[in-house]
Phi, psi and omega in degrees: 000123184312164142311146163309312201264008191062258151245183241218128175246204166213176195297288225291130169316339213264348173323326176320123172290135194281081181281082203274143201280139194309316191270045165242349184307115172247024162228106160235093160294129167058042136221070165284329196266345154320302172294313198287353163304328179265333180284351195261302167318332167264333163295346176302333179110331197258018210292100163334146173295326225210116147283134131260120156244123188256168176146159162281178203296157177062022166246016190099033192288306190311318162275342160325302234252012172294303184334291172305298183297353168285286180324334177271310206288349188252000159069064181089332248017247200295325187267032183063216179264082193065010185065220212232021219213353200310121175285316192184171177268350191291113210234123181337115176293357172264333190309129173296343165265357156278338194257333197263306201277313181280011184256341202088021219236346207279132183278074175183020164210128187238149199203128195238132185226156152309149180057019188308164188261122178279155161323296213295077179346335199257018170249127171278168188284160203227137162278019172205157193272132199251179204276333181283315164313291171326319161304274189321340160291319231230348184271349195278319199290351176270330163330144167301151168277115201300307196248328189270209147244012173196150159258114176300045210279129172236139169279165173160098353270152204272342153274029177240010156281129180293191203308302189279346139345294230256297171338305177274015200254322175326319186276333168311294173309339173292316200212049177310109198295149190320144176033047191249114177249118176264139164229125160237131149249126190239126115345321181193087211279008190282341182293321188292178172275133168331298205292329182288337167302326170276358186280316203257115174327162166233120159226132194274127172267115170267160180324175179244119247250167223261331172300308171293314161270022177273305191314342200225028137274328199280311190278322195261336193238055173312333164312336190300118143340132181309294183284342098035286207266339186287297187284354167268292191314319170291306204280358185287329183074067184074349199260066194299333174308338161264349168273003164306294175282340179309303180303280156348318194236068157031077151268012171260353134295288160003265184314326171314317212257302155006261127026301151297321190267347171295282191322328173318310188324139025265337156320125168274102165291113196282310154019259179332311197278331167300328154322311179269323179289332146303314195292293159348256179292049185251125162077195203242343167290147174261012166291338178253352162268319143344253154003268167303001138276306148285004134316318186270299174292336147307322177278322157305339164299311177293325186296299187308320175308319234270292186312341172307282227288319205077037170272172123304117142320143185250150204279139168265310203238149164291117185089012181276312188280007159294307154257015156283316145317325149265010153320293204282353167282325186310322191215140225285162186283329172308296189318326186287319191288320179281334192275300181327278200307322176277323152328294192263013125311300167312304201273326172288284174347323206282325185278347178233016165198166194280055194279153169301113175322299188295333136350279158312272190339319179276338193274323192280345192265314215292317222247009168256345194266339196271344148317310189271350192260000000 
């Protein structure tokens, strides 16, 4: 059962967990097999032009693939190509092209994210990667290579390129230059285009089992009360990066207040629900209205799971899985299953366009409540 009080806080400011940015990250657990798949491609000689690496958010895709790409931009590193043997990716943090990536600095790795700082000053930064970024991605791959024999373009995520984006990223991929290596990491690779998905080696990285990340929550967030940190390790789905963030933007309050007006159903404390649906659509971060769609979409998932099995779900908040059985009674698994969908539709829109947060939020309770009555 989460705490009242959430995590446990201290005088020093610096408690606050610490997300270290993927090409500075040296704990990626529980994906050897996943590195040795790239370590094995590159000693082959034979090394795809394109990576996808898919999974869900927060489990380590991004630093996979900062990994490779030191190692590549470092030409096997110190043994060459992996000795005779490859184990893994991981390159000495003193190695000067481990030092050049994690300063942000190596001119032979380019890296295209939502909100990147455009050249033209009189442009605001875009929440999503626009086609004038991709172009510049894509002239960079044609370039000589400064320091290295190869250039790196990493994507991240590869479904935040709009339309004309994703087009112009295509055409590299059609006619890819001699030592030009693209890694896209994706969230949800069904967004992307047919053809950049058939273009691109595929490797799935999968979650993370609950035990590693109670192991790598212990390590970033020590502050945590233990049970706490148990109960964030349930609500991450494998994901220590949302259990991060979970921590950071109070989600076991969050999930706590979540909880309270879903048990409530088919009754609204209308109060309660507006409340929680300002704390959503609050500020200009879009981290805590995330969160609280999948928070929400997790929890139904779970309803859904309970109404199949005919089960009780065992409880994250006390008294939730009694009553998320009786929830799940209420209504046939198809209506559940369409609510699930339209739900976590609604909250993905809402998040990739200027929809009223609050808005969605008050829409997702209103169509949960008329399910149930």
């Amino acid at each position: 059962m989460a705490s009242a009080k959430g995590s446990k806080k201290t005088k020093d400011a610096d408690a606050e967990p610490k997300i270290a940015h993927p090409r500075t990250a040296r704990d990626l657990l529980a994906h050897d097999d996943a590195e040795q798949v790239l370590a094995r491609a590159w000693q082959s000689g034979r090394l795809p032009h394109a990576w996808l690496l898919t999974g869900p958010r927060g489990i380590g895709k991004a630093t996979l693939a900062y990994r490779f790409a030191k190692v590549v931009l470092a030409g096997g590193g110190e043994t060459g190509l992996f000795g005779d043997a490859p184990t893994g990716l991981e390159l000495d943090p003193e190695h000067p092209v481990a030092r050049q990536v994690a300063a942000g600095s190596h001119p032979d790795l380019f890296a295209l994210t939502p909100f990147m700082i455009r050249e033209q000053a009189s442009l605001k930064p875009s929440a999503e990667i626009l086609v004038e970024h991709v172009r510049k991605a894509v002239h960079f791959c044609f370039m000589t290579a400064a320091s290295s024999e190869w250039r790196v373009v990493i994507v991240d995520p590869a479904e935040d390129m709009n339309s004309n984006a994703a087009n112009a990223l295509l055409k590299v991929l059609e006619e890819p230059p001699r030592n030009a290596l693209i890694l896209l990491v994706s969230h949800a690779p069904a967004r992307l285009l047919p053809t950049i998905r058939s273009r691109c080696a595929q490797l799935q990285v999968p979650a993370l089992d609950e035990a590693t990340v109670l192991q790598l929550l212990q390590r970033h967030a020590p502050e945590l009360e233990e049970q706490d940190a148990r109960t964030l390790a349930q609500l991450s789905e494998g994901s220590v990066g949302r259990a991060l963030q979970l921590h950071a933007a109070g989600g076991l309050q969050l999930y706590g207040q979540l909880v309270a007006l879903l048990t409530g159903l088919p009754r609204l404390d209308t109060g309660k629900m507006h409340a929680f649906a300002d704390k959503l659509a609050a500020g200009n971060d879009p981290t805590a209205f995330r969160l609280g769609g999948e928070l929400l979409s997790w929890w139904l998932a779970r309803l859904i799971r309970c109404r199949a099995r005919g089960e009780t779900p065992a409880d994250v908040v006390a008294g939730e899985g009694r009553a998320m059985a009786d929830l799940a009674a209420r209504a046939d698994l198809e209506q559940w299953l369409g609510l699930w969908e339209k739900t976590s539709r609604l909250f993905g829109r809402a998040e990739r366009s200027n929809f009223d947060r609050k808005q969605v939020t008050l829409t997702a309770f209103l169509d949960l409540q008329a399910v149930v009555s």
